[in-house]
VEXVO-494287 format. One record per residue (C-alpha): x, y, z; residue in three letters; residue number from 1. Coordinates in steps of 0.05 Angstrom, whole numbers, plus 5000, padded with zeros to 4 digits. Layout:
! VEXVO-494287
+------+------+------+-----+-----+
|    X |    Y |    Z |   r |   k |
+------+------+------+-----+-----+
|    X |    Y |    Z | ala | NUM |
...
+------+------+------+-----+-----+
***
This chain:
! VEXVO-494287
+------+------+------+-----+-----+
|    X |    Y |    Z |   r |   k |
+------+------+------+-----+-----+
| 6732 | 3162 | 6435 | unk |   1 |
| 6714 | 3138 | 6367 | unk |   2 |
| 6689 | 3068 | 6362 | unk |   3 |
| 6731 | 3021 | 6319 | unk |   4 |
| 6709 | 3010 | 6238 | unk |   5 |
| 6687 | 2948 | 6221 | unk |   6 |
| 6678 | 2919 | 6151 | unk |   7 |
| 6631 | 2855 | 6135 | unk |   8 |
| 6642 | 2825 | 6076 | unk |   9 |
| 6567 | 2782 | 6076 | unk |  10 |
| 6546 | 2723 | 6044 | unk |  11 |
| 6500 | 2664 | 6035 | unk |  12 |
| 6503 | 2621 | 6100 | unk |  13 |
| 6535 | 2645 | 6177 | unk |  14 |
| 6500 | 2695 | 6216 | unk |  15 |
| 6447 | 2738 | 6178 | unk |  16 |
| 6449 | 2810 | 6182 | unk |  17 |
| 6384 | 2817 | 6228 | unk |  18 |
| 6422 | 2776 | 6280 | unk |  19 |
| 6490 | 2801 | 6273 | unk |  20 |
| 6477 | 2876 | 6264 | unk |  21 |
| 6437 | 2894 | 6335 | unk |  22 |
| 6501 | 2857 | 6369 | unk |  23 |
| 6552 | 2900 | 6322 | unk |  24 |
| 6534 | 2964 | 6309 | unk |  25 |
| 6529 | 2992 | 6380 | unk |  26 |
| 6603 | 2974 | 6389 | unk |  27 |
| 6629 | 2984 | 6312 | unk |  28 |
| 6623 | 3030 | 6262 | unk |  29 |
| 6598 | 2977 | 6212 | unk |  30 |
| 6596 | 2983 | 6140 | unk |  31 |
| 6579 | 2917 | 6094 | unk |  32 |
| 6597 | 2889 | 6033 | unk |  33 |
| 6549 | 2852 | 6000 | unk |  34 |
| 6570 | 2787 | 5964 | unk |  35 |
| 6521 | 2759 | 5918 | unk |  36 |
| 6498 | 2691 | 5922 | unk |  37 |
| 6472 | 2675 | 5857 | unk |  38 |
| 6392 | 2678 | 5880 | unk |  39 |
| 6370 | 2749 | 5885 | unk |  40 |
| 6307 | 2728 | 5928 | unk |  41 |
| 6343 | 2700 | 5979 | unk |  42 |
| 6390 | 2751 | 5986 | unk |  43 |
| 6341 | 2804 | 5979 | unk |  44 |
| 6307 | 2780 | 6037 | unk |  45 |
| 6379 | 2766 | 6069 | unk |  46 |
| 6397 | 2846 | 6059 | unk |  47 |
| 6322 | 2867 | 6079 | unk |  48 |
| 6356 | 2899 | 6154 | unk |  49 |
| 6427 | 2931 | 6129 | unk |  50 |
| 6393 | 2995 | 6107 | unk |  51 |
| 6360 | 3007 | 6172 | unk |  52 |
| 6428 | 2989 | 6211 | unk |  53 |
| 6487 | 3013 | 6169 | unk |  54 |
| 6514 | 3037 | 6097 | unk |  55 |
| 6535 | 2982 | 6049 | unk |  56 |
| 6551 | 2976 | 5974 | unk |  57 |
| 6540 | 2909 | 5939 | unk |  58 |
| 6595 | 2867 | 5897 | unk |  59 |
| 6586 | 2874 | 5821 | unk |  60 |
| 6592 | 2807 | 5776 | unk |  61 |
| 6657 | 2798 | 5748 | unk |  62 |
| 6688 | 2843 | 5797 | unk |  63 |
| 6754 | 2805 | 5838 | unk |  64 |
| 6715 | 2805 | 5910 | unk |  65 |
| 6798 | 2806 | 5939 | unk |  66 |
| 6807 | 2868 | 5912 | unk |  67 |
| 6737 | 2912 | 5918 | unk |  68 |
| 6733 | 2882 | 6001 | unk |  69 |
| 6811 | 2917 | 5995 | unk |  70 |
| 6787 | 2983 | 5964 | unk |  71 |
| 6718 | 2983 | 6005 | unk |  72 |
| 6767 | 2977 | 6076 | unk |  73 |
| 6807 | 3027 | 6057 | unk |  74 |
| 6759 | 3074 | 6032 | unk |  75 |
| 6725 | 3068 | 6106 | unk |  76 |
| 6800 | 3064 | 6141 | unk |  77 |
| 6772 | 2992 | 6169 | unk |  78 |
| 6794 | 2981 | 6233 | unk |  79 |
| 6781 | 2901 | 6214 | unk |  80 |
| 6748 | 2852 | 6159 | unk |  81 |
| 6707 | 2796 | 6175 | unk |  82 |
| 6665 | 2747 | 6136 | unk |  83 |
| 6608 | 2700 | 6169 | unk |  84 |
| 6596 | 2660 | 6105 | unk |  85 |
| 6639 | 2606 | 6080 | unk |  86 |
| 6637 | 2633 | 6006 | unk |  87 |
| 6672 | 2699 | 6020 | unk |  88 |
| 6715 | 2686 | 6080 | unk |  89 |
| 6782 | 2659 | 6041 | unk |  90 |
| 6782 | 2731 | 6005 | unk |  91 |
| 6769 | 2773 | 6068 | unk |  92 |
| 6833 | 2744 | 6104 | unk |  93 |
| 6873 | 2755 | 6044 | unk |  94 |
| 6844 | 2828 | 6044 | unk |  95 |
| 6868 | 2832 | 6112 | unk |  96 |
| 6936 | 2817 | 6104 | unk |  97 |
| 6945 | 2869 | 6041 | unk |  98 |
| 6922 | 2914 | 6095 | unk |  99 |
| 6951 | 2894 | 6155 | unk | 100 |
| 6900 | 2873 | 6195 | unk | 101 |
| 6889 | 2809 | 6236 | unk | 102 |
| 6873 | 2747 | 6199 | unk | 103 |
| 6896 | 2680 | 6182 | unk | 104 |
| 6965 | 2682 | 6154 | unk | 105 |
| 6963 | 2673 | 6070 | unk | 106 |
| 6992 | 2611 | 6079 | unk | 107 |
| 6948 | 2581 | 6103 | unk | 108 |
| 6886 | 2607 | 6052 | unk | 109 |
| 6899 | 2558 | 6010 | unk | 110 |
| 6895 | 2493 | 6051 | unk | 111 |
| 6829 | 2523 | 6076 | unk | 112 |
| 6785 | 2516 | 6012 | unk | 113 |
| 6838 | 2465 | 5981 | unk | 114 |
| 6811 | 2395 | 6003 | unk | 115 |
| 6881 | 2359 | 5977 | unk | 116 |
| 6924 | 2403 | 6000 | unk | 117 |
| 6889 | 2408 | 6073 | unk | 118 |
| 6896 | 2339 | 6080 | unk | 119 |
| 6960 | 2341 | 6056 | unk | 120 |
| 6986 | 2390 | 6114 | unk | 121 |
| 6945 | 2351 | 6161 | unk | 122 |
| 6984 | 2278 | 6149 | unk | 123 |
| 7047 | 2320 | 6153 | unk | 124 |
| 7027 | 2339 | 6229 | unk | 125 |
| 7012 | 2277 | 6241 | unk | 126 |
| 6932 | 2290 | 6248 | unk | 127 |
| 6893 | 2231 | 6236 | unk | 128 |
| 6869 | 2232 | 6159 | unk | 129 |
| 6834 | 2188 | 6119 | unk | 130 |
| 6878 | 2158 | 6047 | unk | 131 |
| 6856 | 2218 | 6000 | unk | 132 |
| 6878 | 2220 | 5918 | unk | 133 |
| 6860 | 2276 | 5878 | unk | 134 |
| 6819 | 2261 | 5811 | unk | 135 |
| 6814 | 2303 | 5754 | unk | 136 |
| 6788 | 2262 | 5700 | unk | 137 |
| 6760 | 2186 | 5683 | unk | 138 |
| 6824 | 2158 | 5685 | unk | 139 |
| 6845 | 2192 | 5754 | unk | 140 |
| 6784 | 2178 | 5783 | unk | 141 |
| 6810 | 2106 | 5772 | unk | 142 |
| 6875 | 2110 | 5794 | unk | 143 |
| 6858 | 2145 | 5858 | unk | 144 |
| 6810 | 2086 | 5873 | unk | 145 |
| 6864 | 2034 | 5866 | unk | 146 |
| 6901 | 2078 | 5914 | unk | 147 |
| 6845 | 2094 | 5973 | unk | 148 |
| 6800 | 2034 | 5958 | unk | 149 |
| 6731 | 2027 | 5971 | unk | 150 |
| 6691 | 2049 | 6014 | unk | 151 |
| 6703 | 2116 | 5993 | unk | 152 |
| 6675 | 2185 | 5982 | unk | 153 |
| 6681 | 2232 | 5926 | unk | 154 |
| 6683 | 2305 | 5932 | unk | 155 |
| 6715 | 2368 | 5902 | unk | 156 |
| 6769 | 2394 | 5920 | unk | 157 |
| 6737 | 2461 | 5925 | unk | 158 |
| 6672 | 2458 | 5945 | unk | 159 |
| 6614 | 2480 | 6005 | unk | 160 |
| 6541 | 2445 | 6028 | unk | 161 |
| 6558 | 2372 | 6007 | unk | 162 |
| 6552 | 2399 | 5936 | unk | 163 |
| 6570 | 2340 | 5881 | unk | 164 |
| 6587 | 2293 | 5935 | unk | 165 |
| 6580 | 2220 | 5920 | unk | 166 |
| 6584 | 2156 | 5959 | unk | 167 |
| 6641 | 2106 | 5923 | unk | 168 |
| 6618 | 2034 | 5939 | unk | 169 |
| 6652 | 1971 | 5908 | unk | 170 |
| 6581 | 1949 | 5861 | unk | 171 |
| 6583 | 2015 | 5824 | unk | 172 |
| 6589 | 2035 | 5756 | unk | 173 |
| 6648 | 2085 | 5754 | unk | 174 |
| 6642 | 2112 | 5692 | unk | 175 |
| 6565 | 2140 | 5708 | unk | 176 |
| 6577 | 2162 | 5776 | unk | 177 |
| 6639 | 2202 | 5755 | unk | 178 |
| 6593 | 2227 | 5695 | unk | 179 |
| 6539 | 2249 | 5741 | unk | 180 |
| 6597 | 2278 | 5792 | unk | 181 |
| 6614 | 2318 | 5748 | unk | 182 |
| 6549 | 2342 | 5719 | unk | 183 |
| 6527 | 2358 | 5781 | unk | 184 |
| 6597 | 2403 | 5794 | unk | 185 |
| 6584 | 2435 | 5723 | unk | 186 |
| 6506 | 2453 | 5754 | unk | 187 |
| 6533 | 2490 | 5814 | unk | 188 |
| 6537 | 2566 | 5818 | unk | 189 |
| 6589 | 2554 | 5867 | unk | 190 |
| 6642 | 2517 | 5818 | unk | 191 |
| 6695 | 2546 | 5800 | unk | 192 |
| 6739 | 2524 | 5747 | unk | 193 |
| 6732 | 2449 | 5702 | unk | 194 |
| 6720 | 2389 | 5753 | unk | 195 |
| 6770 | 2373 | 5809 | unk | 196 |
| 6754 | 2323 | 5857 | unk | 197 |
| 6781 | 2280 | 5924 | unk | 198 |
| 6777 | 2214 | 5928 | unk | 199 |
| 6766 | 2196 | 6006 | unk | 200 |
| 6775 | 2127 | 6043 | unk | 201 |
| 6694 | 2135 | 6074 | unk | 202 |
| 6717 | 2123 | 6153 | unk | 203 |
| 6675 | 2085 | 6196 | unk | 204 |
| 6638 | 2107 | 6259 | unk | 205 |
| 6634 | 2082 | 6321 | unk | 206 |
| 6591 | 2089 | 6368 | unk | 207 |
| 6612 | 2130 | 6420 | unk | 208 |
| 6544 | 2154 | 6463 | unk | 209 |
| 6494 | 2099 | 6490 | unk | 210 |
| 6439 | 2130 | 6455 | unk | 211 |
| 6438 | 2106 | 6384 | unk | 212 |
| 6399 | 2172 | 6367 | unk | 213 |
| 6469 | 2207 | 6362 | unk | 214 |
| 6510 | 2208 | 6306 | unk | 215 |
| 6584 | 2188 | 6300 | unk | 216 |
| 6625 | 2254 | 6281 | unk | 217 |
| 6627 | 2318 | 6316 | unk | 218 |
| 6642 | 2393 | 6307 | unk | 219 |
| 6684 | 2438 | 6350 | unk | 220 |
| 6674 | 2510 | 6354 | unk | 221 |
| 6744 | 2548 | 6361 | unk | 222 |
| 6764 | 2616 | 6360 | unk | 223 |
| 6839 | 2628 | 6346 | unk | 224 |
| 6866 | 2706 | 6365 | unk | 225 |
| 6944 | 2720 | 6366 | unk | 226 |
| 6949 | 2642 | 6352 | unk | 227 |
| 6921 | 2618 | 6423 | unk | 228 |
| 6865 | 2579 | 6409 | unk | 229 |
| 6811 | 2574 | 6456 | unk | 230 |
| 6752 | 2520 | 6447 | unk | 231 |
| 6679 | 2545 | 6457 | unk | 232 |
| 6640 | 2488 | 6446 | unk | 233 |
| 6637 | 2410 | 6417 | unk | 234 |
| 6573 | 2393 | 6376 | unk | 235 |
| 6541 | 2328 | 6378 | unk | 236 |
| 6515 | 2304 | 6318 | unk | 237 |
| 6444 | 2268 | 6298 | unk | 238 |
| 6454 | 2211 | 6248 | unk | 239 |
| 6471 | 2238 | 6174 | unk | 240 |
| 6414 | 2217 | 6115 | unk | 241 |
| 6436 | 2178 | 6058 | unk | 242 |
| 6483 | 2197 | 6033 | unk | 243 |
| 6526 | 2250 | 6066 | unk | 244 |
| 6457 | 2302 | 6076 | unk | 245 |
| 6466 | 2332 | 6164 | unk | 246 |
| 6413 | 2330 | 6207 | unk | 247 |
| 6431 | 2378 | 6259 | unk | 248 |
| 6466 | 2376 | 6322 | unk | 249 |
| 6464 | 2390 | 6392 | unk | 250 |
| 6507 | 2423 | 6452 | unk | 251 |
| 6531 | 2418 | 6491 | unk | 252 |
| 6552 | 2357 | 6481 | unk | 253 |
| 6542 | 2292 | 6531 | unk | 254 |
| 6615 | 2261 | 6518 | unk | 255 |
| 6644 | 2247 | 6579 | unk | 256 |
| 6710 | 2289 | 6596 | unk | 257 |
| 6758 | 2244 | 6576 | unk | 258 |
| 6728 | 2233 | 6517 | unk | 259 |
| 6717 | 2311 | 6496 | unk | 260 |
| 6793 | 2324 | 6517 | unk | 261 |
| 6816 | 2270 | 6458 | unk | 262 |
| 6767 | 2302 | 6415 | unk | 263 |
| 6800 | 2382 | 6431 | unk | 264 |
| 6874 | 2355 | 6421 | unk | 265 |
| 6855 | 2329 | 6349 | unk | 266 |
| 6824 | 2395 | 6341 | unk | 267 |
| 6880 | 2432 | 6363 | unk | 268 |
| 6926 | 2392 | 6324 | unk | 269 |
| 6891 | 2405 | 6264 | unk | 270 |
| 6891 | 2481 | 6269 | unk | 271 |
| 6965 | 2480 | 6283 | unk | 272 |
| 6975 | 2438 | 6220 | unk | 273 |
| 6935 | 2492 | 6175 | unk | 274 |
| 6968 | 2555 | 6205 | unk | 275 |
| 6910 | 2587 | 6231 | unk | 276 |
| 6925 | 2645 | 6276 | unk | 277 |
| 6865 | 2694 | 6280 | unk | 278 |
| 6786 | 2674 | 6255 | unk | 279 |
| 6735 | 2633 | 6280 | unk | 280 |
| 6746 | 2555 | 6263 | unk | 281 |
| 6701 | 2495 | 6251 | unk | 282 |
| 6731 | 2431 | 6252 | unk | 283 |
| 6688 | 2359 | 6239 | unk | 284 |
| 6710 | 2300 | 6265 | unk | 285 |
| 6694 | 2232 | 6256 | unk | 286 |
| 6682 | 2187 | 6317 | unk | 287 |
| 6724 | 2116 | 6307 | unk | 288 |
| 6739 | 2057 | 6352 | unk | 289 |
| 6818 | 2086 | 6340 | unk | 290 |
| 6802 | 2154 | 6359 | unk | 291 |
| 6776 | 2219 | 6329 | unk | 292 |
| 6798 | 2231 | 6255 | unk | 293 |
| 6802 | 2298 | 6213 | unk | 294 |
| 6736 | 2306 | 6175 | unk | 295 |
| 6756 | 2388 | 6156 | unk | 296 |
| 6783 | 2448 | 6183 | unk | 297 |
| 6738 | 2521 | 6162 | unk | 298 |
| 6754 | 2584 | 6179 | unk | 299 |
| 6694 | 2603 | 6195 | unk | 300 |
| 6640 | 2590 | 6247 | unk | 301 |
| 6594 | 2525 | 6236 | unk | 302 |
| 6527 | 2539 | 6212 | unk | 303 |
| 6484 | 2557 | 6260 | unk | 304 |
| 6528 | 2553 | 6315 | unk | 305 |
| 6523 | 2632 | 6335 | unk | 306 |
| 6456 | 2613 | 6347 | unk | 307 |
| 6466 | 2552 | 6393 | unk | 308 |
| 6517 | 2590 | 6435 | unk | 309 |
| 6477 | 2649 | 6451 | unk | 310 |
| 6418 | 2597 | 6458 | unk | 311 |
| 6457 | 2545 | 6505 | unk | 312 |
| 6505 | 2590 | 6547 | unk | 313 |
| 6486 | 2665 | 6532 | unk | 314 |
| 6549 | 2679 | 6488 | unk | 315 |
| 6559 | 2724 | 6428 | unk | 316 |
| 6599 | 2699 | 6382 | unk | 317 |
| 6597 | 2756 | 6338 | unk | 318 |
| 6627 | 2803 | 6386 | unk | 319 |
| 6677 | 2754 | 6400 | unk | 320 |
| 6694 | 2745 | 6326 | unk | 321 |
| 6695 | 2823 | 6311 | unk | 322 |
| 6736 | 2831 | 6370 | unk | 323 |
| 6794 | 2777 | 6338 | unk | 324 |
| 6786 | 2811 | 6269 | unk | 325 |
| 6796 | 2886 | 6306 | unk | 326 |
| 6859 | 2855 | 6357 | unk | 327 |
| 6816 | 2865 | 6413 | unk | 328 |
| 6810 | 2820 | 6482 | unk | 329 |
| 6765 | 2769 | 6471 | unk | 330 |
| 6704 | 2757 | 6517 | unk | 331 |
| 6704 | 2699 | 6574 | unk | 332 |
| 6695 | 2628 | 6545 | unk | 333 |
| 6614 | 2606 | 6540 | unk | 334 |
| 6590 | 2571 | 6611 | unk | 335 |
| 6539 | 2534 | 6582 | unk | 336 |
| 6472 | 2524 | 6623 | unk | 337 |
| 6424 | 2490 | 6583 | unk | 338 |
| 6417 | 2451 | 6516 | unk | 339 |
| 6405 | 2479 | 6446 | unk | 340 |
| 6402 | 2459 | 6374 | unk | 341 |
| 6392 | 2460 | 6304 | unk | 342 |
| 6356 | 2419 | 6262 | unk | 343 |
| 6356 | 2413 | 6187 | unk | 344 |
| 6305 | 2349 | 6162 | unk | 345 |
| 6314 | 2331 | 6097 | unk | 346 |
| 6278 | 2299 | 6042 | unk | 347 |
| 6287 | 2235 | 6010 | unk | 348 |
| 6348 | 2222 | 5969 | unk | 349 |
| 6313 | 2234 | 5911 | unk | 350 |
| 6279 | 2287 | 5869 | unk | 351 |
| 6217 | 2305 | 5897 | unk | 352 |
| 6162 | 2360 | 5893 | unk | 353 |
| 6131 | 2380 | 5959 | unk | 354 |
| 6056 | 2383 | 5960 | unk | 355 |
| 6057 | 2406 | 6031 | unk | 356 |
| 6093 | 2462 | 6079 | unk | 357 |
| 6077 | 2480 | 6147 | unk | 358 |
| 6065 | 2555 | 6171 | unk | 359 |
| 6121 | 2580 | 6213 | unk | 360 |
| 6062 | 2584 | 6264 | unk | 361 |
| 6064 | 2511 | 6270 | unk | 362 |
| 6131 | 2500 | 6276 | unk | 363 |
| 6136 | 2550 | 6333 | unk | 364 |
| 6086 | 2515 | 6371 | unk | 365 |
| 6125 | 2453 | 6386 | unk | 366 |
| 6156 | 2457 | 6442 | unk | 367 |
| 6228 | 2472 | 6458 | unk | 368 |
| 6228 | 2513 | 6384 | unk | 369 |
| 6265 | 2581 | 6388 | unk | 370 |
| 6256 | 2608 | 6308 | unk | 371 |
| 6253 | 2573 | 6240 | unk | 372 |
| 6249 | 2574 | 6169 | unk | 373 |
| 6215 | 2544 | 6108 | unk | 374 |
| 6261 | 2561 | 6049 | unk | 375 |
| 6219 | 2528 | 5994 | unk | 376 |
| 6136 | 2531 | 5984 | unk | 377 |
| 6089 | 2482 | 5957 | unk | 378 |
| 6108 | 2461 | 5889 | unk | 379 |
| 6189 | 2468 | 5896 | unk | 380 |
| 6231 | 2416 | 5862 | unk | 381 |
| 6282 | 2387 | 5918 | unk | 382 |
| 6341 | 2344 | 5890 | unk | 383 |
| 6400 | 2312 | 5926 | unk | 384 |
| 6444 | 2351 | 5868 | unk | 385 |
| 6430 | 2414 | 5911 | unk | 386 |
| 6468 | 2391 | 5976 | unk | 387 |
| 6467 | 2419 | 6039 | unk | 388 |
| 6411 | 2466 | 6008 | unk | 389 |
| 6360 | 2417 | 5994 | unk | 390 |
| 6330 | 2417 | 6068 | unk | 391 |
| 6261 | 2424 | 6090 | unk | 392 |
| 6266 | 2471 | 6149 | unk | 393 |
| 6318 | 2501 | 6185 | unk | 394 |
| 6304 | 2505 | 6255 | unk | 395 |
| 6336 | 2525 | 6336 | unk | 396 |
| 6311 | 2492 | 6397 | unk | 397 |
| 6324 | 2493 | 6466 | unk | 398 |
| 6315 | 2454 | 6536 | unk | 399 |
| 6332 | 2429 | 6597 | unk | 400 |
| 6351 | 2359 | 6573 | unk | 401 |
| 6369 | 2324 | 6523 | unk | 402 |
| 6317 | 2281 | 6507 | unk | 403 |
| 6269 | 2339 | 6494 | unk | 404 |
| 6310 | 2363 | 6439 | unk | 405 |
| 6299 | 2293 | 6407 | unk | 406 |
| 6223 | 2292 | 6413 | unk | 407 |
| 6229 | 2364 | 6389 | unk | 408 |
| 6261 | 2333 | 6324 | unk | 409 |
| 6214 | 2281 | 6322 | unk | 410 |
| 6151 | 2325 | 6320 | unk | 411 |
| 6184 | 2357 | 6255 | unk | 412 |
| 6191 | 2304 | 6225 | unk | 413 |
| 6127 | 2266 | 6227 | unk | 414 |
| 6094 | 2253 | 6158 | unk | 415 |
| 6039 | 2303 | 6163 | unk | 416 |
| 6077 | 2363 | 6170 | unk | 417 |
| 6123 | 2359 | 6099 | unk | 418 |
| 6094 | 2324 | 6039 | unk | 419 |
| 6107 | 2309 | 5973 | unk | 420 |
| 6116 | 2270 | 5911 | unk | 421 |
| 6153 | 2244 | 5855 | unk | 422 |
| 6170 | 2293 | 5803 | unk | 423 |
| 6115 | 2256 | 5753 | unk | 424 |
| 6080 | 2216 | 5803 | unk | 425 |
| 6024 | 2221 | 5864 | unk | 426 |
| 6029 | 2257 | 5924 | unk | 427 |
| 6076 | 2219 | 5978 | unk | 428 |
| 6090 | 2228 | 6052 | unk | 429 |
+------+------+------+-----+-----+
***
């Protein structure tokens, strides 16, 4: 019996091919489609494994990615289309319903990398939302704030990685931080189009652990196939640096029951509201004395959290995904038996060049550590302008408890292991 075909359309972020190719390729006839970033180092070393796994054939610039994932899956008589990354994912599904094939209704596409009009189907359900106003120039930018107020948060409508994402406080000059908004959108490889930003009311935590070492918003990890959605995992959260820069999270997560059921119904709710009916879906929620509250909805799997799964309760998420995107049963839920995370430390909030980097070596040898990775070397520029790409290491742990996860996070972050300094000044740690 042949073994079903299964395209990839693959990107910058999700899974990377040497961890989702030994779990696919026994099991599918995989073929890839290579979506360029932007940085042809990164995804060179990204792409390194597909030749030794499966064909592929790479996305040309200026080609419509809808259309050549459409042509590529027929061309191999795909069986099903899935996409890992958050850059590609919105064209995949909408590949896979010219085809046929499962994936999120089109419907829904456009609430999933429209921030407005998300929200906008979200208040309709009734899913707890923050005030939102769309801004697309000066004056809009003022108008919306007369509308949400401050404290707020400005971001764009369309956008990944905390990219041009600005903290609205009542002090601030509004004409420069809307100029440097949207400089910073004009600087992005990922923009598409002239400026178009949300205005956010900026909720307010609460405390919801006794440990003030945890954060106040979450992450749930859904899968949704035939439109039954089944949770695999909630994500606690370690505090956020200023201003909106993650640094990691943890699962599973130490909520008590009660607690974790509110936080599944608003999750539920909020996939209902989009439409979702077949992908993998992260949703963030903030943590308030009222209850849990909408961050966003992706259709996709959260960053890193294929990792944490397999790490924490021995499930593969990539199976499970391919099998959604190919209409096949879906694996038992994950029974988690020990804790895992990621961790992403970041640097200050403000340009700096680092002067020091640890060997991976080093990093392995604290304890709990499962893998890692130093994206920048000695002498890279980091700036806040980059987002969710500015971090110093991206790294999985794993333990018994808790607490050993934090002093694994507090080893990497001690002053000796990262330094650096200001762009024109002396070294700093």
């Amino acid at each position: 019996m042949s073994r079903p075909t299964l395209l990839v359309v693959d990107g910058p972020g999700g899974p990377t091919p040497d961890w989702y190719l030994p779990r696919l390729c026994p099991h599918y006839d995989v073929h890839i489609l290579r979506s360029p970033s932007g940085n042809a180092v990164a995804d060179e070393r990204r792409w390194r494994p597909i030749d030794s796994w499966c064909p592929s054939s790479a996305v040309q610039e200026g080609d419509d990615l809808t259309d050549v994932i459409v042509a590529y899956a027929r061309l191999h008589d795909a069986d099903g289309i899935v996409a890992f990354s958050e850059i590609p994912v919105v064209e995949a599904h909408t590949a896979a319903g010219t085809l046929g094939l499962p994936g999120n209704p089109r419907g829904s596409l456009a609430a999933l990398r429209n921030k407005r009009e998300q929200r906008e189907r979200l208040r309709a359900a009734g899913a707890p939302v923050p005030r939102f106003a769309e801004a697309r120039t000066l004056e809009e930018f003022e108008q919306a704030l007369a509308r949400v107020g401050v404290p707020a948060v400005l971001k764009p409508v369309v956008g990944a990685g905390s990219m041009a994402t600005y903290a609205v406080g009542s002090g601030d000059e509004r004409d420069a931080l809307w100029d440097e908004a949207c400089r910073a959108y004009a600087a992005d490889p990922r923009a598409d189009g002239p400026p178009a930003f949300i205005l956010e009311q900026r909720l307010i935590g609460s405390q919801w652990y006794p440990d003030p070492r945890y954060g106040d918003y979450v992450s749930v990890e859904s899968i949704v196939s035939h439109g039954e959605i089944s949770h695999l995992a909630v994500t606690d959260k370690l505090p956020m640096s200023h201003p909106f820069r993650e640094n990691g999270g943890m699962q599973p997560s130490v909520l008590p029951a009660d607690r974790l059921a509110d936080i599944e119904k608003c999750a539920t709710v909020a996939i209902e509201a989009i439409g979702i009916t077949d992908s993998a879906v992260h949703t963030e929620l903030k943590l308030t004395a009222e209850g849990p509250v909408v961050i966003e909805v992706n259709c996709r799997i959260g960053g890193w959290m294929a990792e944490l799964l397999h790490l924490s309760a021995g499930y593969d998420y990539v199976r499970a995904i391919a099998a959604t995107a190919t209409g096949r049963p879906l694996p038992p839920p994950p029974v988690p038996h020990r804790y895992a995370a990621y961790f992403i430390p970041q640097p200050p909030d403000h340009p700096v060049v680092l002067t020091a980097v640890p060997t991976t070596d080093e990093i392995l040898a604290i304890p709990g550590v499962q893998d890692t990775l130093m994206p920048h070397a000695v002498g890279t520029l980091l700036s806040p302008e980059r987002g969710s790409s500015n971090y110093l290491a991206w790294v999985t742990a794993a333990a018994d408890r808790p607490r050993q996860l934090f002093d694994c996070f507090d080893r990497l972050t001690t002053r000796h292991l990262f330094t650096h300094r200001s762009p024109d000044g002396p070294a700093a740690r």
